[in-house]
NUNU-183615 format. One record per residue: z negated, y negated, x negated of N, C-alpha, C in turn; residue number from 1. Coordinates in Angstrom, 1 decimal, decimal comma, always signed. Each point is the difference from the previous one (the first is absolute). Layout:
// residues N
- Z_Y_X_Z_Y_X_Z_Y_X_NUM
...
***
This chain:
// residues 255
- +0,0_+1,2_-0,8_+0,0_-1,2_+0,8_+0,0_-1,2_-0,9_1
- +0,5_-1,0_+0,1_+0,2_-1,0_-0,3_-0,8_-1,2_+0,1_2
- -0,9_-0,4_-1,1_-1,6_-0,6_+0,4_+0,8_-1,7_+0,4_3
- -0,8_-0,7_+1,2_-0,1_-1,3_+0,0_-0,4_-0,6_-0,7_4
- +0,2_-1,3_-0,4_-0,5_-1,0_-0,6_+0,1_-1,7_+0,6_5
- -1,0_-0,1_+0,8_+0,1_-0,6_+0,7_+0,1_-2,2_-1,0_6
- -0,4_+0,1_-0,6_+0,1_-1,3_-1,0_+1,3_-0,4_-0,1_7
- +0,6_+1,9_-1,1_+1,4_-0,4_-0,4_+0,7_-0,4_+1,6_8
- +0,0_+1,2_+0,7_+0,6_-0,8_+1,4_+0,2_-0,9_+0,5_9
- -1,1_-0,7_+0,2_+0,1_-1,4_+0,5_+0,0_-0,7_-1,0_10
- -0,1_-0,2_-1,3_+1,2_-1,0_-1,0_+1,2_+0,6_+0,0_11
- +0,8_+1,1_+0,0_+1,5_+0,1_+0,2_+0,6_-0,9_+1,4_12
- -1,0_+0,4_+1,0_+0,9_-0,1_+1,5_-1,0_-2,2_+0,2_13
- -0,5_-0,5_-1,0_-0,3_-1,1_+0,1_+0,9_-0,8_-0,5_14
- +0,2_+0,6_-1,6_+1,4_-0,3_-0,5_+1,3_-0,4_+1,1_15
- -0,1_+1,3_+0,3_+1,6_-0,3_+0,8_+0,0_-1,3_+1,4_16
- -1,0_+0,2_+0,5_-0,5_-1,0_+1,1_-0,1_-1,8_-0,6_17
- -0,5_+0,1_-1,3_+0,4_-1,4_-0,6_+1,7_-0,5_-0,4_18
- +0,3_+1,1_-0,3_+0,9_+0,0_-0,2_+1,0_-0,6_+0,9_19
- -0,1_+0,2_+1,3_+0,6_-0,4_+1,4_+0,0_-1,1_+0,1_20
- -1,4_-0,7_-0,2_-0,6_-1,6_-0,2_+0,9_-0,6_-1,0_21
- +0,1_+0,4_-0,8_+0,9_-0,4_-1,4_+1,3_-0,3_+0,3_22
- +0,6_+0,7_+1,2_+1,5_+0,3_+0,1_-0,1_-1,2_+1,1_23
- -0,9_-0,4_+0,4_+0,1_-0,7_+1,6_-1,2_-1,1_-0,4_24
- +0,2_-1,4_-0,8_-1,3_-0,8_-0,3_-0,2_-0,7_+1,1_25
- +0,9_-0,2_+0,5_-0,2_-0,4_+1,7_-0,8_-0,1_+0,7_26
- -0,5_+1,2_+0,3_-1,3_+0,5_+0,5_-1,0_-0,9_-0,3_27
- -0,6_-0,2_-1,4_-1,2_-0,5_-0,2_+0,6_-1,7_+0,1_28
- +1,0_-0,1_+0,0_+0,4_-1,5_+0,1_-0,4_-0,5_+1,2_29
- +0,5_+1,0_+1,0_+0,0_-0,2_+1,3_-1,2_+0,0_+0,1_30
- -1,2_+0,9_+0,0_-1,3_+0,3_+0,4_-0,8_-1,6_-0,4_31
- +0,9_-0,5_-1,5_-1,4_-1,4_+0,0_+0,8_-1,6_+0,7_32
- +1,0_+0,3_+0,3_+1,1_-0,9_+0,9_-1,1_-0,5_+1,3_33
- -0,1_+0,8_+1,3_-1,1_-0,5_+0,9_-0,9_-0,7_-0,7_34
- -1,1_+1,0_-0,9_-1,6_-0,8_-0,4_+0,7_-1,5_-0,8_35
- +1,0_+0,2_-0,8_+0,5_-1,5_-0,6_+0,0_-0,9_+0,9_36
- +1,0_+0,6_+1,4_-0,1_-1,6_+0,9_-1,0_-0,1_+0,5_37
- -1,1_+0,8_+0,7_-1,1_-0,3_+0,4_-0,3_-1,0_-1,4_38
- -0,4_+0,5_-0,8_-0,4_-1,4_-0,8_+0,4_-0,9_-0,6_39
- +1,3_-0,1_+0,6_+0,6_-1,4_-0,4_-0,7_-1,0_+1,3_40
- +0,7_+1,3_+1,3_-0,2_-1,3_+1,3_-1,4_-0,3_+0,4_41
- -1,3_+1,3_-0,7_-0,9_-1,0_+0,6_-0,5_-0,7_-1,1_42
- +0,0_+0,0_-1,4_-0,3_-0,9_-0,9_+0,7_-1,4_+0,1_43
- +1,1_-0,4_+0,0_+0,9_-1,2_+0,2_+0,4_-0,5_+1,3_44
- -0,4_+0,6_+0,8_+0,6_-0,4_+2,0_-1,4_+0,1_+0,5_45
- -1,0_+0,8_-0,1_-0,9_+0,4_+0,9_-1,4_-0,6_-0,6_46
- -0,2_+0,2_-1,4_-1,0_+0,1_-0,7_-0,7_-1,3_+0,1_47
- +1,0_-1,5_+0,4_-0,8_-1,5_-0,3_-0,7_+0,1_+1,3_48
- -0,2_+0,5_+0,9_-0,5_+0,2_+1,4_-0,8_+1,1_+0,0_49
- -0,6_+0,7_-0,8_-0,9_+1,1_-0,1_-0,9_-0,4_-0,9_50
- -1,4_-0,2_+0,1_-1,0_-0,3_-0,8_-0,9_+1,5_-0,1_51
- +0,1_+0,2_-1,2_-1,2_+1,4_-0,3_-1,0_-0,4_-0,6_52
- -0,1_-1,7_+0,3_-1,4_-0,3_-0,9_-0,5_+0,4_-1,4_53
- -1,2_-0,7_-0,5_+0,0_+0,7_-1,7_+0,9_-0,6_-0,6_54
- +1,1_-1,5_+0,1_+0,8_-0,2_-0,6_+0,6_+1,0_-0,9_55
- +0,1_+1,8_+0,9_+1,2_+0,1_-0,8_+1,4_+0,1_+0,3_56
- +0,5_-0,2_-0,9_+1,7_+0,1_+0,2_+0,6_+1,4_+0,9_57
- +1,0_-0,4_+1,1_-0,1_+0,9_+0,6_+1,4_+1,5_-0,1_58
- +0,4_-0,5_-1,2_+0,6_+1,5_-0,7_-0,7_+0,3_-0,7_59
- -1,2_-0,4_-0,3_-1,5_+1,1_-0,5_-0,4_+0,9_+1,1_60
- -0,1_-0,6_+0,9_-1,2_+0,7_+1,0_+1,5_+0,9_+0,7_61
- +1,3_-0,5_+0,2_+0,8_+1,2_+0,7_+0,2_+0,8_-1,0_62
- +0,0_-0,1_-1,2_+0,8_+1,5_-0,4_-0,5_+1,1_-0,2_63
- -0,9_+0,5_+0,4_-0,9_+1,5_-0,2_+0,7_+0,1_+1,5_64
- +0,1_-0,6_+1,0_+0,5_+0,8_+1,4_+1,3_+0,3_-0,2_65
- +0,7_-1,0_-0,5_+1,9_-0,1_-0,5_-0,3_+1,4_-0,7_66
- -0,6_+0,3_-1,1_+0,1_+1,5_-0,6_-0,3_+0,9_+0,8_67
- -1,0_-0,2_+0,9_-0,3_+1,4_+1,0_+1,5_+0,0_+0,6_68
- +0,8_-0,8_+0,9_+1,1_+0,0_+0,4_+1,2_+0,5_-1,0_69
- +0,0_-0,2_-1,0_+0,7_+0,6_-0,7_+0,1_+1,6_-0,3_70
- -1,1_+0,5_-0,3_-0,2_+1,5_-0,1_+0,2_+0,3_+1,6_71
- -0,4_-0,6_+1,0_+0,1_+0,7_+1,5_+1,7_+0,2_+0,2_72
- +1,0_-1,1_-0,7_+1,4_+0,0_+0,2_+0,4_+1,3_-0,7_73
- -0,4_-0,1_-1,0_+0,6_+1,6_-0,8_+0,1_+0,9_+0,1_74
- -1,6_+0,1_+0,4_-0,1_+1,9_+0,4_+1,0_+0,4_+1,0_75
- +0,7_-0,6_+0,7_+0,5_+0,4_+1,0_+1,4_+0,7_-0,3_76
- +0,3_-0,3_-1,7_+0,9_+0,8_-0,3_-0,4_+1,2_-0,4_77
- -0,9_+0,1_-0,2_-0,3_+1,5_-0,4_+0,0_+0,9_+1,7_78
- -0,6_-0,3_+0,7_+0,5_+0,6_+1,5_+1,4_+0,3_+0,0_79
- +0,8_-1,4_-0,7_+0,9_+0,2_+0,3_+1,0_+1,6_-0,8_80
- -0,5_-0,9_-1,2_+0,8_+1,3_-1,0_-0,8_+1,4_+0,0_81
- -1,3_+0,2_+0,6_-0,2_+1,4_+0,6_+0,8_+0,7_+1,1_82
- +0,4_-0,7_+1,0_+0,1_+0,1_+0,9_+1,6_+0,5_-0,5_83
- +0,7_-0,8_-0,3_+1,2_+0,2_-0,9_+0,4_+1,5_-0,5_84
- -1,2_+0,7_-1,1_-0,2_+1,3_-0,5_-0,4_+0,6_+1,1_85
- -0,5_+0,2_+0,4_-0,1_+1,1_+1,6_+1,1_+0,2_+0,8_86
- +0,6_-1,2_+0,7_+1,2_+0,3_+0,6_+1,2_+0,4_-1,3_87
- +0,1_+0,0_-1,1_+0,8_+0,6_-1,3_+0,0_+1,0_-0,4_88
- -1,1_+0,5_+0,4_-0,4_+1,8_+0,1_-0,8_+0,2_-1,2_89
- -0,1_-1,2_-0,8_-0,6_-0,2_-1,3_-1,4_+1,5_+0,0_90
- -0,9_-0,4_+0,9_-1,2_+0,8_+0,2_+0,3_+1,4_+0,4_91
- +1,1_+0,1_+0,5_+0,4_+1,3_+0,2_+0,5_+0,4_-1,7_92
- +0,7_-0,3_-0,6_+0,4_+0,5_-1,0_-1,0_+0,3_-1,2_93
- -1,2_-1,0_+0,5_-1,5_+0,3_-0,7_-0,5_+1,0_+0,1_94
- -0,1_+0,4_+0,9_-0,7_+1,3_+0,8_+0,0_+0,9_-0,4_95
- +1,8_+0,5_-0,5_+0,2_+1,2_-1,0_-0,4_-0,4_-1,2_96
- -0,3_-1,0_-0,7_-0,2_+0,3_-1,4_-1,7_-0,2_-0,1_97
- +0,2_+0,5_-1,5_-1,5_-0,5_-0,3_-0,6_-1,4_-0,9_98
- +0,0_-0,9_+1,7_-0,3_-0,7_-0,6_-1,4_-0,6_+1,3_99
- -1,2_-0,7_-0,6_-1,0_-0,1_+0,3_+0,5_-1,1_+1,2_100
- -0,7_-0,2_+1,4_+0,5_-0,2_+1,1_-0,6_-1,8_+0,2_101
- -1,1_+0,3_-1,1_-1,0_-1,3_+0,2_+1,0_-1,2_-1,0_102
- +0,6_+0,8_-1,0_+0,9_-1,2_-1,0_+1,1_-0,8_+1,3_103
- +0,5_+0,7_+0,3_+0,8_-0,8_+1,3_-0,6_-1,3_+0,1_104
- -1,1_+0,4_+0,5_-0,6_-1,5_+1,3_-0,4_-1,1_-1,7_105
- -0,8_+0,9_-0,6_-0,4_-1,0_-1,3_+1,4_-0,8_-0,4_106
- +0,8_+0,6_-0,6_+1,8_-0,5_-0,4_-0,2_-1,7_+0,3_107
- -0,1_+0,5_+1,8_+0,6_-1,2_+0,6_-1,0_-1,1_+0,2_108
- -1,8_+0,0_-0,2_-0,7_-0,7_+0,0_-0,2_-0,3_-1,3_109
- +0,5_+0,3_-1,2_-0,2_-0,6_-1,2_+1,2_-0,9_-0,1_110
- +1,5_+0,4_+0,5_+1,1_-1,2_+0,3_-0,3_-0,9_+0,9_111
- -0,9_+0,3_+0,7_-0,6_-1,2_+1,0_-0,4_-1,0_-0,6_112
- -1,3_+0,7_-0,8_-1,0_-0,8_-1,2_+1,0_-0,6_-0,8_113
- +0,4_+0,2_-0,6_+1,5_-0,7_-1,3_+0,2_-1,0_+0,9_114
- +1,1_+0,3_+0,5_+0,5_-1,0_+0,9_-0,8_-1,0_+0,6_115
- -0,9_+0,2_+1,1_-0,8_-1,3_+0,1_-0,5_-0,6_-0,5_116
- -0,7_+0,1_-1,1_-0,3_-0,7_-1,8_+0,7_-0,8_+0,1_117
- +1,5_+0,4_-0,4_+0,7_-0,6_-0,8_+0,4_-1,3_+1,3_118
- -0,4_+0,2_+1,5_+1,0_-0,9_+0,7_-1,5_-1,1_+0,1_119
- -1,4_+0,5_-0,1_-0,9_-0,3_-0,1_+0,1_-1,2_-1,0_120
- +0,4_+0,6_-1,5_+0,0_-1,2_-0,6_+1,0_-1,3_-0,5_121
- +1,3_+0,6_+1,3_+0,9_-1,5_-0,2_-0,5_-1,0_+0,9_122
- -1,2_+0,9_+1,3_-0,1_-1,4_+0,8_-1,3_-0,4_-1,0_123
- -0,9_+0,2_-0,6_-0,7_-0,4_-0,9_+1,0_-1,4_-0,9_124
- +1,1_+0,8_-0,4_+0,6_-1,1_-0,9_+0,3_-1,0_+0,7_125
- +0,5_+0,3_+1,1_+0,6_-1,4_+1,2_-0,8_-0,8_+0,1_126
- -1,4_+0,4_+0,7_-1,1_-0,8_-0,2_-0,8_-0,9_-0,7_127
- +0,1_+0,6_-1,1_-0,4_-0,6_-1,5_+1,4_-1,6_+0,1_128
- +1,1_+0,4_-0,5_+0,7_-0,8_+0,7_+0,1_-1,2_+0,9_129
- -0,8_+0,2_+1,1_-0,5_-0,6_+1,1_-1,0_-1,1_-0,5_130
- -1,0_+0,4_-1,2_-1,2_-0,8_+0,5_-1,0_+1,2_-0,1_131
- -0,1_+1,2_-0,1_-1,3_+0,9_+0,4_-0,8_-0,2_-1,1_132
- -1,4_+0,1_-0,8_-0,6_-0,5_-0,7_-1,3_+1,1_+0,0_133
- -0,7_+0,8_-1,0_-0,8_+1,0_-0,1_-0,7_-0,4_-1,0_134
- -1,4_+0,7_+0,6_-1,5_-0,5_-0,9_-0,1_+1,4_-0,6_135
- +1,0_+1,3_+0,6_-0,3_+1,4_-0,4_-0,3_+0,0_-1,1_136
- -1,3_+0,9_-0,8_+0,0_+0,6_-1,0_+1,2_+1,4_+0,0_137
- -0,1_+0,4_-1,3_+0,8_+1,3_+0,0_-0,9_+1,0_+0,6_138
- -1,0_+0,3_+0,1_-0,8_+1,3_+1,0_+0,3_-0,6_+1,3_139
- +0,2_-1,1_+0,4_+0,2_-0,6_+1,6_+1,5_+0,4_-0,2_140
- +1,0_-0,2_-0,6_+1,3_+0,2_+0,2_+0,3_+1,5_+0,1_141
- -0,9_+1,1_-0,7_-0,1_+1,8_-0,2_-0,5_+0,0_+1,7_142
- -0,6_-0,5_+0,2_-0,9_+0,3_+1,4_+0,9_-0,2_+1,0_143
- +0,6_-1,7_+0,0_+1,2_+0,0_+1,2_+1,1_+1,0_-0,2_144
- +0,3_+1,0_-0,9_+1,3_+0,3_-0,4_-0,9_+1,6_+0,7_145
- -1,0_+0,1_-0,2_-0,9_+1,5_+0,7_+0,0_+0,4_+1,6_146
- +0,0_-1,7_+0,5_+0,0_-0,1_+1,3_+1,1_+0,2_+0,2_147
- +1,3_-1,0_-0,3_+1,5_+0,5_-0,1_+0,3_+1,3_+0,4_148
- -0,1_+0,9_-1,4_+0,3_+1,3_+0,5_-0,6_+1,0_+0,7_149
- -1,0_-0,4_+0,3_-1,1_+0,7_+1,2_+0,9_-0,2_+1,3_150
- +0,3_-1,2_-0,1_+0,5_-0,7_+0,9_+1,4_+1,0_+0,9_151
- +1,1_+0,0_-1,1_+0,7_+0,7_+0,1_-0,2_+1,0_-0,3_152
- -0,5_+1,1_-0,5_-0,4_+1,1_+0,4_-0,5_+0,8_+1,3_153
- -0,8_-0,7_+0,5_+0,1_+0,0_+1,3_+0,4_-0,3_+1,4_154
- +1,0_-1,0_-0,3_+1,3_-0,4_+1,0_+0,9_+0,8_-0,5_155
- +0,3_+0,7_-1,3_+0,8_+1,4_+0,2_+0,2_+0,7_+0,3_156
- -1,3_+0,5_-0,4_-0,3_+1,3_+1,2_+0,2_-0,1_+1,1_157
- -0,3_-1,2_+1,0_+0,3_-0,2_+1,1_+1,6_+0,2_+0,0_158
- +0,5_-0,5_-1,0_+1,5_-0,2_+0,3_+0,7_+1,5_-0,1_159
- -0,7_+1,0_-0,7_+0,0_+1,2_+0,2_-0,2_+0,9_+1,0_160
- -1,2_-0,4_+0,7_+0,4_+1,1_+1,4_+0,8_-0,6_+1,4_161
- +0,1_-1,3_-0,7_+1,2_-0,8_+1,1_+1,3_+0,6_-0,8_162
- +0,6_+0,0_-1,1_+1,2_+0,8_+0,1_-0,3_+1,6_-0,1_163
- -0,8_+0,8_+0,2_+0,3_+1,2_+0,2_-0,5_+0,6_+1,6_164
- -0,2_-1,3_+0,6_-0,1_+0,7_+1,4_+0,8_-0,9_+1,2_165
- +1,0_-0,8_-0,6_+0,7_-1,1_+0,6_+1,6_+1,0_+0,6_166
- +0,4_-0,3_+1,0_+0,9_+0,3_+0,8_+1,4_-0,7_-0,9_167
- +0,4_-1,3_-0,5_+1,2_-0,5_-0,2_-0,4_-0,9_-0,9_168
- +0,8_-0,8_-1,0_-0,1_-0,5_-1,0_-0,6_-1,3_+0,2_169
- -0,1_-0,5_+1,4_-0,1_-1,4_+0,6_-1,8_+0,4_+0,2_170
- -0,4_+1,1_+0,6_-1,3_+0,0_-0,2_-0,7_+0,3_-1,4_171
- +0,1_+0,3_-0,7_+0,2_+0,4_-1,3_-0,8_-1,2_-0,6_172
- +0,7_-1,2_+0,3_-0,1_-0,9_-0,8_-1,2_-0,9_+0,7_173
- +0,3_-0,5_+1,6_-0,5_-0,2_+0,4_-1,6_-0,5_+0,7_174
- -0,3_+1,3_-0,7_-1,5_+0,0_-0,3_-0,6_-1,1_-0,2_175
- +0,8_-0,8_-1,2_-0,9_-1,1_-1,1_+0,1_-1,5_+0,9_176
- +0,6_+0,3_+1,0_+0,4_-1,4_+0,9_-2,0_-0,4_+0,0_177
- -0,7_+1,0_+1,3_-1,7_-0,4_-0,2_+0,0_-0,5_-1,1_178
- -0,1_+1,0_-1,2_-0,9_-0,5_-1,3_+0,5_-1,8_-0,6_179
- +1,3_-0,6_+0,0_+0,4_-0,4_-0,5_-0,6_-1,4_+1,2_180
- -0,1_+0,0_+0,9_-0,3_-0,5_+1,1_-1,8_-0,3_+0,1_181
- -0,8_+0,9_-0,5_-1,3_+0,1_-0,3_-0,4_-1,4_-0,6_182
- +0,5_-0,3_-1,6_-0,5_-1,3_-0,7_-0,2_-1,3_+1,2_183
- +0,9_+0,4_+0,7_+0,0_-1,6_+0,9_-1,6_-0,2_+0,8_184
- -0,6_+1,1_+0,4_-1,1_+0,3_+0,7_-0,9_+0,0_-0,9_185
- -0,4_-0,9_-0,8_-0,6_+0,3_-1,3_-0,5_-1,4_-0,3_186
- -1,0_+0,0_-1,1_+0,1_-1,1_-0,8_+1,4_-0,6_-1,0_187
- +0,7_+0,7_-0,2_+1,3_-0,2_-0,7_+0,6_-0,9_+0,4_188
- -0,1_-0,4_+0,9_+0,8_-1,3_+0,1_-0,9_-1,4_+0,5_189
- -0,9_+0,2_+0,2_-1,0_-1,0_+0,6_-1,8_+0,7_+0,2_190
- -0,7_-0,6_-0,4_-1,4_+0,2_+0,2_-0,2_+0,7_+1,3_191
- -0,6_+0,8_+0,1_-0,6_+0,9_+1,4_-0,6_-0,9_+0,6_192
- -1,0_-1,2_-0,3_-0,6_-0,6_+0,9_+0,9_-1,2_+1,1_193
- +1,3_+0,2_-0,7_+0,7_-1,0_+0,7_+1,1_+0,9_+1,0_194
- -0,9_+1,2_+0,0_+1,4_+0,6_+1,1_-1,0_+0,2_+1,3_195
- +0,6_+0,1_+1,3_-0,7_+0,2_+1,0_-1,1_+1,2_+0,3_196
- -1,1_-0,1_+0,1_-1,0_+1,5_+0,0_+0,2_+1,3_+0,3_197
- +0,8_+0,1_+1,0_+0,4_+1,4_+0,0_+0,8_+0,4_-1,0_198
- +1,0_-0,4_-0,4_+0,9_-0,3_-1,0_-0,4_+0,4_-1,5_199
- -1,2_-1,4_-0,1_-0,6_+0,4_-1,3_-1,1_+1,1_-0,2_200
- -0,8_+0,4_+1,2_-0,6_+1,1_-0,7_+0,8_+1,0_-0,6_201
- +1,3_+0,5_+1,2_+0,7_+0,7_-0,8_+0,6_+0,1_-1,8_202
- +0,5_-1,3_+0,5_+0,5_-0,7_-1,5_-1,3_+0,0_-1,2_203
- -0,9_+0,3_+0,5_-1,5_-0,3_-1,0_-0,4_+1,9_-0,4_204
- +0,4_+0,5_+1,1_-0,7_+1,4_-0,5_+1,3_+0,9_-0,4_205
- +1,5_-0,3_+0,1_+0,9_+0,8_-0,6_+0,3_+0,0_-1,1_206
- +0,3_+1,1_-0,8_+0,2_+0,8_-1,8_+0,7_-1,4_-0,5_207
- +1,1_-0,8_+0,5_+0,5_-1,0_-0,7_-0,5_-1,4_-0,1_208
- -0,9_-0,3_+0,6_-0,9_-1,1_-0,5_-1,2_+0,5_-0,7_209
- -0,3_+1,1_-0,3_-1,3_+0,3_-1,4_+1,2_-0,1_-0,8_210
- +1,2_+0,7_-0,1_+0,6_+0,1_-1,3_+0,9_-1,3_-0,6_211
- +0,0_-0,8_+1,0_+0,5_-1,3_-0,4_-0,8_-0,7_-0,1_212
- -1,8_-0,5_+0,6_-0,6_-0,7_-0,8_-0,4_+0,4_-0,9_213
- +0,1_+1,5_-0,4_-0,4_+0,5_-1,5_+1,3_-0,8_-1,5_214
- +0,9_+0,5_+0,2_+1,3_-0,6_-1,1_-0,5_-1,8_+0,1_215
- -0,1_+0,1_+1,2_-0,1_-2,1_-0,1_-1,5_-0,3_-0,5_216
- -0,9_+0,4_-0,4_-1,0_+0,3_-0,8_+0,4_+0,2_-1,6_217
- +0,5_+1,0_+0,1_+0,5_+0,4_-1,6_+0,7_-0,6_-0,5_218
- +1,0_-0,6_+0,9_+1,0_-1,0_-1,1_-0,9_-1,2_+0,3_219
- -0,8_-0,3_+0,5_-0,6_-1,5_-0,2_-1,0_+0,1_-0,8_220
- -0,3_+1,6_-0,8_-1,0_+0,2_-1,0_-1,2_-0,5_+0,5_221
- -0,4_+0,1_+1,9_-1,6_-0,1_+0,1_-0,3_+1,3_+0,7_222
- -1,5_+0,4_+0,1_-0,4_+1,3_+0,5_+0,5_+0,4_+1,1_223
- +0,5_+1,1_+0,0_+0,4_+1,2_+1,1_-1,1_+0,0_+1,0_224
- -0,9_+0,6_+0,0_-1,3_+0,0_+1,5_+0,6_+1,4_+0,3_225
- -0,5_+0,4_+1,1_+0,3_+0,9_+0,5_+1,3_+0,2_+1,0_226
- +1,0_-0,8_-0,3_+1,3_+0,5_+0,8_+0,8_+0,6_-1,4_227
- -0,3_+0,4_-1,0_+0,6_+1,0_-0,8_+0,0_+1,2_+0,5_228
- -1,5_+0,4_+0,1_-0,4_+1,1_+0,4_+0,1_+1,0_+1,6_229
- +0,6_-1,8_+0,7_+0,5_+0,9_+1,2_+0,8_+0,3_-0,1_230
- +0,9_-1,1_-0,8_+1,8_+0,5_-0,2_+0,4_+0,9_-0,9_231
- -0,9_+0,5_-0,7_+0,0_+1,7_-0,6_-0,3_+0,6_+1,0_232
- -0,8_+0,2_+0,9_-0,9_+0,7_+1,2_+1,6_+0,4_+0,6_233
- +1,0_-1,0_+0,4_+0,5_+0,1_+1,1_+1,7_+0,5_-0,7_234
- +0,0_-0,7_-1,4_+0,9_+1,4_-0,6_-0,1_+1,0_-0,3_235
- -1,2_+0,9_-0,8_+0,0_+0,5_-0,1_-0,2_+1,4_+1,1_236
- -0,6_-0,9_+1,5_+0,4_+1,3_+0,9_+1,2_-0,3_+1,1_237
- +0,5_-0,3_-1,1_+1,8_-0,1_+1,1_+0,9_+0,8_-0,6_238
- -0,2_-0,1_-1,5_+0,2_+0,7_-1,1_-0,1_+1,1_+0,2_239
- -1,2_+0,5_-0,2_-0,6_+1,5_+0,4_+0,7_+1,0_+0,7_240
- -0,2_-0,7_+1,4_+0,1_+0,3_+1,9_+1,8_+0,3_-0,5_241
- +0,9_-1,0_-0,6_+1,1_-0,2_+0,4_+1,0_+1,2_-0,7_242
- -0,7_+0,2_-1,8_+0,4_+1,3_-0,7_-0,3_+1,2_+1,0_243
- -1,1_+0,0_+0,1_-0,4_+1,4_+0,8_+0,8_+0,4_+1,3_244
- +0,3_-1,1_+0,5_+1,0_+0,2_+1,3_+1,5_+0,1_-0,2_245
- +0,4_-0,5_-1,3_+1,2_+0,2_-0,6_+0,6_+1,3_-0,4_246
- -1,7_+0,7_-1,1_-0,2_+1,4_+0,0_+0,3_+1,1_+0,7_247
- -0,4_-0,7_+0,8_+0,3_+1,3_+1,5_+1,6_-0,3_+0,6_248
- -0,1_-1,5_-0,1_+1,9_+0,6_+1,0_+1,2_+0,7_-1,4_249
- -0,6_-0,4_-1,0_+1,1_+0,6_-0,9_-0,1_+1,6_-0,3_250
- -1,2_+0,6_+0,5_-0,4_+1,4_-0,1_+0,6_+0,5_+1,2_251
- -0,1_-0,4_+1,4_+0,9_+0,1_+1,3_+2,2_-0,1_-0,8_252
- -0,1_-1,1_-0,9_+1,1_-0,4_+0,2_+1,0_+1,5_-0,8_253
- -0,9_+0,3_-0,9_+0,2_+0,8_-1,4_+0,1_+1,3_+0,7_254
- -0,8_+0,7_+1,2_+0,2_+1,3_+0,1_+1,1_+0,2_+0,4_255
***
């Protein structure tokens, strides 16, 4: 019998999946194209009519949400391009060989990770650009870059059992419409105490305002408090919940 190796596997079949990226840069062009104009239009049109108090500048205080938006636009290719290998027979042709079932899903959430990095740090550069200005130390910069990929790691997974249990390529994708839609309900664009009460409690107790007043913390190099620890709290079990449930449809998908 022919032993698995599950590492080598998913660096061969991760390889190939960047590779795709490489052939098509589009993709990540496109993915930071939305978060760009959001912060062009609300930094320069919207922003002289928005006070977030604290005299700070307000492409400081938006772009930890602009980044959550940006990883929410991405993942949605990996739905997509899962979704892609299934109807391809790709998984079928897996089945016969020996190769470890779990490298699959890995493949495509480490091309996730790549990719939104890299789309991650042109709207960084745009910004900078803009006007953005950081008090980060380099352990505050390791730390936002921790949340980052937590970040996406767990909206991939999501993006993973949305393309392996999705009907057509339109739902596939689809998925990320909520997530991408989420920041607005948030502090990311405006203080929670300035949105209406029903509104804001929501906006006060959901995963994307601990994780965006956490980054807007870090890059203004003053203490975190305890919305770090919820916004770990609240990735790491979406994380968890979202592998394990991925685990199972690709064990259904594989027999």
């Amino acid at each position: 019998m022919t032993a698995i190796h599950p590492l080598a596997d998913t660096g061969v079949l991760t390889g190939r999946s960047l590779r795709h990226v490489l052939r098509s840069p589009d993709t990540i062009l496109t993915t930071a194209v939305t978060p760009i104009a959001l912060l062009l239009l609300f930094v320069y049109v919207l922003g002289g009519a928005i006070d977030v108090g604290g005299g700070v500048a307000y492409v400081d205080y938006l772009l930890p949400g602009i980044l959550l938006i940006t990883i929410a636009s991405g993942v949605a290719y990996t739905a997509y391009r899962l979704f892609l290998d299934l109807q391809g027979g790709l998984f079928d042709r897996f089945r016969s060989m020996p190769i470890a079932g779990s490298s699959v899903l890995w493949a495509h959430v480490l091309t996730s990770l790549v990719a939104n990095l890299v789309s991650v740090a042109i709207v960084v550069g745009v910004a900078f650009a803009m006007g953005f200005r950081t008090g980060a130390s380099v352990w505050a910069w390791l730390a936002i870059v921790g949340v980052l990929v937590l970040f996406t790691l767990a909206l991939t997974w999501l993006a993973v059992i949305a393309g392996l249990s999705a009907k057509s390529v339109d739902g596939a994708s689809a998925f990320s419409y909520p997530l991408i839609f989420l920041p607005f309900i948030s502090s990311a664009f405006v203080p929670t105490d300035s949105i209406p009460v029903p509104v804001a409690w929501f906006a006060e107790h959901q995963p994307v305002t601990a994780i965006v007043d956490s980054m807007r913390a870090l890059f203004a190099g003053e203490p975190v408090g305890a919305d770090i620890w919820v916004a770990l709290a609240w990735l790491g079990g979406i994380l968890a919940v979202a592998s394990v449930v991925a685990a199972l449809l690709l064990r259904r998908r594989m027999r």
